[in-house]
Steps between C-alpha positions, in 0.01 A plus 500: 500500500650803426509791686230714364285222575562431826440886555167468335367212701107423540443883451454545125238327250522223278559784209743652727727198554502468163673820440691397846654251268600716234701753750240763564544649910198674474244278317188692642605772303594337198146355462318804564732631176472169291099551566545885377378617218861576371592086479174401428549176334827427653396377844487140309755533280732241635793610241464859620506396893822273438692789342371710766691283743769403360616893544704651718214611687153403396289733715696788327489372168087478559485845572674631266351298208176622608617876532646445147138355391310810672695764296490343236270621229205255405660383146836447651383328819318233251834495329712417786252249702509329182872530493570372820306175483638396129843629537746314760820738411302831526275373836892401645645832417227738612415270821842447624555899498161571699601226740877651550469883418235748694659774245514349197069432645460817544655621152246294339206601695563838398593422131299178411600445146854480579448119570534438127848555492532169689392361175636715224812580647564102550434436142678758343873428679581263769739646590476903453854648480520975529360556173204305548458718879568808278228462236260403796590800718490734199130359417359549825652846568405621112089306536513696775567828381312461195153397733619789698374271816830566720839700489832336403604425818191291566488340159862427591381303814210345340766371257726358715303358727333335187851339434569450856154249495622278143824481705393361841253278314771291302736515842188373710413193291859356423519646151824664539749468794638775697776596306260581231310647709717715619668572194129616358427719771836673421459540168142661589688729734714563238217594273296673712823747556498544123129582466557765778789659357287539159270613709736741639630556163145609327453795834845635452623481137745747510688296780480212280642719194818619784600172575559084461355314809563113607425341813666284640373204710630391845433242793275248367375689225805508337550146551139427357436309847225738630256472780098555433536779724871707500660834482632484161848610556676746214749706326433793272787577278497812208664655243459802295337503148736648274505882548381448851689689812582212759329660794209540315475195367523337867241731619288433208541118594417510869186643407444236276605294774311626728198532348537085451527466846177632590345347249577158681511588823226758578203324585181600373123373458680159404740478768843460404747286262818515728729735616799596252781517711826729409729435760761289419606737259842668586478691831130309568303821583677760588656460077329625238207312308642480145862503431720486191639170420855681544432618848370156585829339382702804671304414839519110463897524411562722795254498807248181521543261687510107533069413527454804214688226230342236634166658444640597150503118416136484473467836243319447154367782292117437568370873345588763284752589280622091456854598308596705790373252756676285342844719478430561898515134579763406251739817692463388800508114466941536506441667869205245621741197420811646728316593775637185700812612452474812726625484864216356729273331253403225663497670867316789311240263345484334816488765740189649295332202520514501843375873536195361326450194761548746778246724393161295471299562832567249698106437526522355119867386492315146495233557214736664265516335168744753349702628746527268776766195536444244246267779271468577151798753577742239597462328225552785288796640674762145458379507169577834410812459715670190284392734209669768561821326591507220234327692219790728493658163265173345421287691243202229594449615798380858430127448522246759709318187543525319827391166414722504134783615706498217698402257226855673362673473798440071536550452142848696546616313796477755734198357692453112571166399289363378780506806710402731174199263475404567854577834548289540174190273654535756827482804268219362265288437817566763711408747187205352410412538860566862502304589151200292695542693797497823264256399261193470745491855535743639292704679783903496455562261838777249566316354835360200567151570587357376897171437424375113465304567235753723288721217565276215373416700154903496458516132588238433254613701258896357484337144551727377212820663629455316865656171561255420782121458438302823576170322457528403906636813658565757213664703764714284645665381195561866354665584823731149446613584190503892505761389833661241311602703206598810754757247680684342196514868296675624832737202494554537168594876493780399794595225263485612116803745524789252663385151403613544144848607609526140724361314188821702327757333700327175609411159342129473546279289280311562167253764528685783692584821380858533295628841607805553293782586729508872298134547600617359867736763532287767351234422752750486797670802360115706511512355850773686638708213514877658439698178402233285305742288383533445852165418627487264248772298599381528828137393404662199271659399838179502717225377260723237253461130471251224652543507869248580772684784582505660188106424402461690854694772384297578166191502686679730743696779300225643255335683816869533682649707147232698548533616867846512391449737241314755709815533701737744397795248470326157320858355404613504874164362588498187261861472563428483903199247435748275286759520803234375756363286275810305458528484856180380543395323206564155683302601797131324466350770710658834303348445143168411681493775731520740150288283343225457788491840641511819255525721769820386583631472127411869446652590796802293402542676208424830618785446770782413253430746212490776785865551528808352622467471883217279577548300169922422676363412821303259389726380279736372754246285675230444243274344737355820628241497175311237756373817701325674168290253489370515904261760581641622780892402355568852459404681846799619639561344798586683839841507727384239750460237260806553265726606804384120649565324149854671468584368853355148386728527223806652696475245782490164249835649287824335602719819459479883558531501130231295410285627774510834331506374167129363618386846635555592146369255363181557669569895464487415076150333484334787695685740279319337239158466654506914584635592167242231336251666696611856437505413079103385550390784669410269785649694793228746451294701314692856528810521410570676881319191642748295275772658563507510892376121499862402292671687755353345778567182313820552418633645863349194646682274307787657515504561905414122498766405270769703756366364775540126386857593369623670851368146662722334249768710542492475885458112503807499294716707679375292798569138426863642398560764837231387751164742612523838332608755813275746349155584362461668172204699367480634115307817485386555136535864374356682182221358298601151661387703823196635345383192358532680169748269347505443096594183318850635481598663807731430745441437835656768687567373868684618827653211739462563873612236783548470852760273634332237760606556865803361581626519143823702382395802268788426288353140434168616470620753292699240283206235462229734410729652217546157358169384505389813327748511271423143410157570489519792191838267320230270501158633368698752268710186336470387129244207475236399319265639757430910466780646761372736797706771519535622843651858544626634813636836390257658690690452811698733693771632342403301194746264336745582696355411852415170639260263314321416864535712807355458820196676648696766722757578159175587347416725815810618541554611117152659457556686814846659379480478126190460355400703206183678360501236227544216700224590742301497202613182363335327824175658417476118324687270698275224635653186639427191268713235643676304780467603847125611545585706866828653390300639167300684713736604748666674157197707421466616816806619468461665156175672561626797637755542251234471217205658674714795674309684743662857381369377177779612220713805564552750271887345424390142442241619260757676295688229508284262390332734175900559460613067444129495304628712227828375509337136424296658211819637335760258591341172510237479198717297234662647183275493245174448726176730401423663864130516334490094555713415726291346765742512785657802528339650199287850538192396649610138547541287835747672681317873445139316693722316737730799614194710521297239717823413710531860564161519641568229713793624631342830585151377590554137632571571880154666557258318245549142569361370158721640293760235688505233225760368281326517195462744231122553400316403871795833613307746255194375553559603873615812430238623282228407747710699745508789281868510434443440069226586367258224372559604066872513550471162708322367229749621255815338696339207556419450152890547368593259772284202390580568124882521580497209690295321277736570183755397673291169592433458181859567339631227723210242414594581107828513485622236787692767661478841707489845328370861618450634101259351233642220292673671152387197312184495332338162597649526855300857554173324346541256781541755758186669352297155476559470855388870617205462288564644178396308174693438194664787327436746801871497686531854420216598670615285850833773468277755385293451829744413693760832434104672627475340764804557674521828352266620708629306800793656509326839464313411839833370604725890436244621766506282754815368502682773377313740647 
């Protein structure tokens, strides 16, 4: 029982069921119609009722036949009743567009006799090609005029419309197939645009007699693919008639132009035909409507950009002038067919792509048919994509047409025949879906209606396009396939563009796609792939020969190329997958981890085609790619449980060395995990947020890593001397102190100890300068592991003074011969490591030094603005731009810090918050205290994140420290990538960046400077 008649139940009549049966909903109406004076004769008619049901939506198609019937005169009612019940192909065609279009219903309601041109237009061409739409539009807009019954514009409508109805009657009954269809309703665009510009032509003859007019048509039009219901995208190009002035002539045109555009678009007694749209012409809207072919070529050759060629692909000379249409296409063809070659294609064509995603309300992201992932539009774009890069070579690929295209691209190679089959199944349905959709009421809409009973009339009417049966749960099924198509045109667009280039380099079985290895380079060349030759060797290596491994791999690197490719180094990216791979590749769980979980393939690939530090540290211990595929795996992890698994570690190693070579050990993986986690955006959602997570991440790790080494260190020195007479605590200074470390800082430290009672100094002295000493030979030493560089020159007198001293040195030396700049050096110290009471016993002793109750007298001040300058003119290396420099550049770290530190040295003894180690929570105190005012806060605070995070960034790139921006091209896209900043845009990261800290250090002159 199908649905409708479960819905009907014991409440209808025997009559009623009957039409039940047939797919009427509302069968109490459709008798009281049947038994109206307008069918009589009909109600019985069982040939008549079939047809009625077997449309798209019977209770429609009744009403509108007997609307037809009712304005119909009396002869040509007789003429049509008679018609329908001896004619099967006319009662199909004029019953399956009642039962699918309300418009079309309503068209013939108001003009009744225009249902013979489901019969005359039939018979006199199957298949109607412009000239045929022409001579039809010219009829109906010249009858017209000569019964004087409507204006042009109307006549124009009536026309069309007229056209529009022999059209959707051969689509609705199977006669011709969409791309017919679609080609048809292009060509009638195409002649409707000529009909108006006669039209235009006959009002204004002396702007006819100034110039030569052709229009060109774009988007679908262009590529006779149109929708029932579409702007009808165009191009208007002129030129003078001999003895014509230029400007005139253009003016002359754009009336011409103009006065086209009306004629279309306006709408009038008749509604409207479609909106002409102009604005993909050079400059969209804000250019002018007509231009010269000359200053189209001058704008094309020197300002459009990437999507303006690719729209060019689709052009054809639809109107007007055809030589000069044709002269228009043929000058810019040369242009259209190097576009791939320009820098960013691919991330160009990609990036707009993803504008368009990102811009559909969220509330019909899921009923988009165009737009939305696995549309209409990303179907179009990889097509248009392999196009433009392989049509370059490949003169049969140049086609506006979507579905010859791909036809081209299969039977070139370039596409595997099964996915071109597919993909073209996918498009088929999902387009006949949309004209359906459009067609009911002739409204230009790419959304899947809500309502049930919109839905069934679809179902019913794309019964032969749906696998499942529709006769059940019409609904249902349309929703199956409509889904189904969706998911494989989604896989397909991540697939088309990189399975080719594995087919290239890998022995796979009959039926695949040949990619020559030019066209394999070409493509990985449009890419942005720098060494093709390469990436080819490298994907030979990966995807070649029989094994399990390798049939893994080709399933695995047509969606991995293409995350690859939207980084801003792909080469380093396949060459770092390679790397792990052939670390891996024998490990059952790697390859099935990629395989199993996409998340953690894209994030795999993301990692290592981010730059060079992440991508090294997990190089040396490829295992870590287990924790991109856990959830949680990337959550950095805090100092009590690292600090316990670096003593686990310490304690089971047989030697000092090996104990610390375990710290680091340790110390590596977490590096990875942060920086991982940093490259995905997962340590937070603003880039502050981010960037005070990896420093609490990485001053963890690094406190934990000391403390495991200075137990090493110690056990060692005591299975060789006996107990340690001391106790040692490492105080960590600078951004170690603030927990505002980068991926390549040091760890600045001070070493304090205290000789035990009963223990010599001297000895005390002796051991805790050993251990410590042993403690930075050995985290600093060349190893496989990343070193930890721990400096001490922050210490009292520096280099020259004693690597440890004890607690009263430190007393006695900051009583005697402290300076202004050391006082504010322990703004940041904060103990990290070793003896827990003896740290503290250290700040106590620092905090009047750093918080002095006197605050800062009038000489230390001097002499603190006096060694600032002196670092900005002696210290910033030759060569460096002080616009960029992020450390001692103007407006850079050292300008917010100095200024903040100041603060705290002047402020810190009476307003207890501003008593912190670290940078940002320090300004934030003193603006709530009044000391900076909240816009200049803002304004520091904002130089210090960016400065710290390019200098994040530069380290994650390039796999080592640096305060400037990279000098080499691909290593500044990274560092751009990673702030944000898509393809192409590194200038603007400087750009912003030089404004940004030029105002910081504006803010800075005043306060610290005074």
């Amino acid at each position: 029982m199908t649905v409708e008649e479960q819905r009907a139940g014991s409440r209808v009549s025997r009559p009623e069921i009957r039409l039940v049966r047939r797919g009427f909903t509302d069968p109490a109406r459709a008798v009281r119609l049947l038994e109206g004076p307008a069918l009589e004769g009909l109600a019985d008619d069982p040939v008549v009722l079939d047809a009625l049901g077997a449309t798209a939506d019977p209770d429609l198609a009744l009403l509108g036949l007997a609307r037809l019937l009712e304005a119909a005169d009396e002869a040509d009612r007789h003429t049509l009743r008679d018609t329908l019940t001896t004619s099967k192909p006319l009662r199909d065609r004029l019953l399956g567009v009642l039962g699918a279009s309300t418009a079309l219903g309503d068209h013939l309601a108001r003009h009744p006799h225009d249902w013979h041109v489901l019969v005359t237009f039939e018979l006199r061409d199957m298949h109607p090609g412009p000239e045929d739409f022409r001579r039809a539009l010219a009829e109906g807009v010249r009858g017209a005029g000569q019964q004087g019954a409507r204006g042009p514009a109307d006549a124009l409508r009536v026309a069309y419309r007229r056209c529009l109805l022999a059209i959707a009657a051969r689509d609705l009954t199977g006669t011709t197939d969409l791309s017919q269809t679609a080609a048809e309703l292009a060509d009638l665009a195409g002649a409707t645009l000529q009909t108006a510009l006669e039209l235009a032509v006959e009002q204004d003859p002396e702007a006819a007699a100034a110039c030569r007019l052709a229009v060109i048509g774009m988007g679908k039009c262009g590529g006779r693919e149109l929708n029932y219901v579409s702007d009808v995208d165009v191009i208007y190009v002129a030129e003078p008639r001999e003895g014509v002035d230029e400007h005139e002539a253009v003016k002359a045109a754009t009336r011409l132009a103009a006065a086209l555009t009306r004629l279309c678009s306006d709408t009038t007694g008749e509604g409207t035909i479609w909106p002409v749209d102009a604005n993909l012409r050079p400059e969209g809207r804000n250019g002018p409507l007509v231009r010269t072919l000359a200053s189209h070529l001058a704008y094309y050759q020197r300002w459009a950009k990437t999507w303006e060629f690719q729209a060019l692909l689709k052009a054809r000379p639809v109107a007007g002038d055809a030589e000069l249409g044709a002269a228009y296409v043929e000058s810019l063809a040369p242009m259209v067919w190097q576009a791939a070659a320009r820098e960013n294609f691919v991330a160009d064509v990609q990036q707009m792509r993803r504008r368009v995603i990102d811009s559909i309300p969220a509330t019909e992201l899921d009923r988009q048919l165009k737009l939305g992932p696995g549309g209409l539009r990303d179907v179009e774009f990889s097509v248009q994509l392999l196009q433009l890069v392989h049509g370059r070579t490949d003169p049969a690929l140049r086609s506006g047409n979507t579905l010859e295209a791909l036809a081209a691209l299969s039977r070139g190679g370039y596409v595997g025949r099964a996915d071109a089959a597919s993909l073209a199944a996918a498009y088929r349905f999902l387009r006949s879906l949309e004209h359906r959709i459009q067609l009911h009421r002739l409204r230009r809409t790419h959304l899947m209606p809500t309502g049930e009973e919109d839905q069934r009339r679809l179902a019913r009417s794309l019964a032969a396009l749906i696998n499942d049966d529709t006769r059940a749960d019409p609904v249902a099924a349309l929703q199956r396939e409509w889904k189904r198509h969706a998911v494989e045109v989604r896989r397909l667009h991540e697939k088309l563009f990189y399975r080719p280039l594995l087919d290239a380099v890998a022995e796979l079985p009959p039926g695949a796609a040949g990619l020559t290895p030019d066209a394999a380079r070409a493509r990985l060349e449009a890419l942005g792939y720098a060494d093709p030759a390469a990436a080819l060797r490298h994907l030979s290596a990966l995807a070649s020969g029989v094994s399990r491994k390798a049939a893994i791999q080709r399933t695995l690197l047509p969606v991995l190329l293409g995350w690859f490719a939207d980084s801003a180094d792909p080469d380093a990216g396949l060459l770092n997958f390679r790397q792990v791979s052939d670390a891996l590749g024998r490990t059952p769980w790697y390859l099935r981890l990629l395989r199993d979980e996409s998340a953690a393939a894209e994030q795999l690939a993301r990692v290592l085609s981010a730059g060079r530090l992440a991508p090294d540290l997990l190089l040396r211990a490829p295992e870590a790619v287990a924790m991109l595929g856990d959830p949680q795996g990337l959550e950095p992890r805090g100092r009590a449980a690292l600090e316990q698994e670096i003593l686990a570690a310490v304690g089971r190693a047989g030697s000092t060395a090996a104990a610390v070579a375990a710290a680091r050990s340790v110390r590596r993986r977490e590096l990875f995990r942060t920086a991982a986690a940093d490259v995905l955006g997962r340590l937070g959602e603003e880039p502050a947020e981010a960037l005070d997570a990896a420093g609490e991440a990485l001053t963890a790790l690094n406190a934990a890593t000391l403390q495991g080494a200075l137990r090493a260190c110690t056990a060692g020195w005591e299975a060789e001397h006996g107990d340690l007479p001391t106790r040692i605590a490492v105080i960590a200074m600078g951004r170690f102190g603030g927990r505002e470390l980068g991926y390549g800082s040091d760890a600045d430290v001070l070493f304090v100890h205290e000789p035990l009672l009963g223990s010599l100094e001297q000895d005390a002295a002796r051991a805790a300068q050993a251990v410590c000493h042993e403690l930075r030979t050995l985290l600093g030493a060349p190893s496989t592991e990343p070193p930890l560089l721990v400096d001490a020159d922050l210490r009292p007198e520096g280099r020259s003074g004693p690597l440890v001293r004890t607690l009263a040195s430190y007393a006695a030396y900051y009583r005697r011969w402290s300076h202004a700049w050391e006082s504010q050096a322990l703004l940041r110290a904060e103990p990290v490591a070793g003896d827990e009471e003896l740290g503290a016993r250290f700040r106590q002793l620092i905090d009047p030094l750093r918080y002095p109750g006197v605050g800062v007298p009038e000489r230390d001040l001097m002499e603190i603005r006096r060694i600032k300058a002196r670092i900005e003119a002696e210290r910033l290396p030759r060569g460096a731009d002080p616009t960029t420099h992020t450390k001692i550049g103007r407006g850079g770290l050292a300008d917010v810090e100095w200024t903040v530190q100041l603060l705290q040295l002047q402020h810190g003894h009476e307003l207890p918050d501003l008593r912190t180690t670290r940078t940002r929570a320090a300004l934030a105190a003193a603006t709530a205290a009044g000391l900076v005012g909240r816009a200049d806060a803002q304004v520091l605070d904002a130089a210090w994140v960016l400065a710290s995070r390019v200098r994040s960034a530069v380290m994650l790139v390039r796999g080592r420290p640096g305060d400037s921006f990279p000098g080499e091209a691909r290593e500044l896209a990274g560092v751009a990538r990673y702030l944000g900043y898509g393809a192409g845009h590194s200038g603007e990261l400087v750009d912003d960046y030089r404004r940004t800290t030029r105002r910081a250090r504006a803010v800075v002159e005043r306060l610290f400077y005074g």
